[in-house]
C-alpha positions as CSV (number, residue, x, y, z in Angstrom):
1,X,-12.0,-2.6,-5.8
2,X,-11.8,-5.8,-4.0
3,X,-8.7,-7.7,-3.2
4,X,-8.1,-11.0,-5.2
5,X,-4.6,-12.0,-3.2
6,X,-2.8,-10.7,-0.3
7,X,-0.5,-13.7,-0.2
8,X,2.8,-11.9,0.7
9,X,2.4,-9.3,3.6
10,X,4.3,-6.4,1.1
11,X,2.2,-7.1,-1.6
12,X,-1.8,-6.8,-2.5
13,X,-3.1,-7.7,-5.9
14,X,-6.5,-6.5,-6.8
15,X,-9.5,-8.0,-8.7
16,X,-8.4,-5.5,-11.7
17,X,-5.4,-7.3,-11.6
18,X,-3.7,-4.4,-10.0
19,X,-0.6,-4.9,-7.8
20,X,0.8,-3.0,-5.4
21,X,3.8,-2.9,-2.5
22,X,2.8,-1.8,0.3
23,X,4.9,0.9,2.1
24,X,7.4,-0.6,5.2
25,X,6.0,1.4,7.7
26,X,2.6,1.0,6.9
27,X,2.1,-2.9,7.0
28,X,1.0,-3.2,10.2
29,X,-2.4,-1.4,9.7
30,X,-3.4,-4.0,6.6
31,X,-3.1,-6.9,8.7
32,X,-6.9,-7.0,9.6
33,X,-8.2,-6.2,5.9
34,X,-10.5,-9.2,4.5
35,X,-10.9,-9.5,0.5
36,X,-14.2,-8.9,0.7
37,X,-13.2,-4.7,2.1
38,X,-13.6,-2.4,-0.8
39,X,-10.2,-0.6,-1.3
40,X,-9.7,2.9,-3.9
41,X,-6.2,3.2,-5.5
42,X,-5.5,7.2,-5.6
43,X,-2.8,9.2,-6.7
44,X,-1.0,10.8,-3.7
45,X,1.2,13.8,-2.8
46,X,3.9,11.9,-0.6
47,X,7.4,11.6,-0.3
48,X,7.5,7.9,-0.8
49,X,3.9,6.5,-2.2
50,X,3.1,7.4,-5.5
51,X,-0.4,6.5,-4.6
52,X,-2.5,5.4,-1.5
53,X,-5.3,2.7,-0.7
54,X,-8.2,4.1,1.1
55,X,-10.9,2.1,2.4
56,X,-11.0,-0.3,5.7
57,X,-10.6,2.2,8.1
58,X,-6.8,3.2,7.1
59,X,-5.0,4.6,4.8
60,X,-1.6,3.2,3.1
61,X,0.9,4.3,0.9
62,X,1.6,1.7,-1.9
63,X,4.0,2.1,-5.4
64,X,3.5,-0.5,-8.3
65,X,4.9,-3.7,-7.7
66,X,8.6,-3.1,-8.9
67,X,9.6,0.3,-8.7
68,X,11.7,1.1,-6.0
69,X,10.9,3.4,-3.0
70,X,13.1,6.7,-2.6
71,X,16.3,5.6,-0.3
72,X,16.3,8.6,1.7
73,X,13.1,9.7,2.1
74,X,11.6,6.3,2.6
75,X,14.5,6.0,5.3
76,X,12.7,9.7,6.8
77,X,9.4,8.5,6.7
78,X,10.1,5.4,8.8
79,X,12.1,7.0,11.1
80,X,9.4,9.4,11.9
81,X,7.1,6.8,12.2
């Protein structure tokens, strides 16, 4: 899937019309994605991302735009880097 707008650094919508928030800690490595790199939404087994974006060299953990991440293990994963 190919990214329509990235317009807000915490948010990514896709082509679908998919949009997802992009976990805190994890910002920093979609900085160099372009909309024409070909992204795959997957479910994930984490503490904080219900699923994660693979494609462009990096992985990220994402939830759908407006559900809220979990307070204490979101505050866990960014402490730990």
């Amino acid at each position: 899937m190919k990214i329509r707008s990235h317009s807000e650094s915490h948010i990514v919508e896709f082509e679908d019309g998919s949009r997802w928030q992009i976990f805190p800690g994890d910002l920093d490595l979609t900085l160099d994605r372009k909309p024409e790199t070909e992204l795959t939404v997957v479910e994930a087994e984490d503490e904080v991302g219900t699923h994660e974006l693979l494609g462009g060299g990096r992985n990220v953990r994402v939830r759908s735009v407006g559900e809220s991440w979990p307070g204490k293990d979101t505050k866990d994963a960014l402490k730990d880097g």
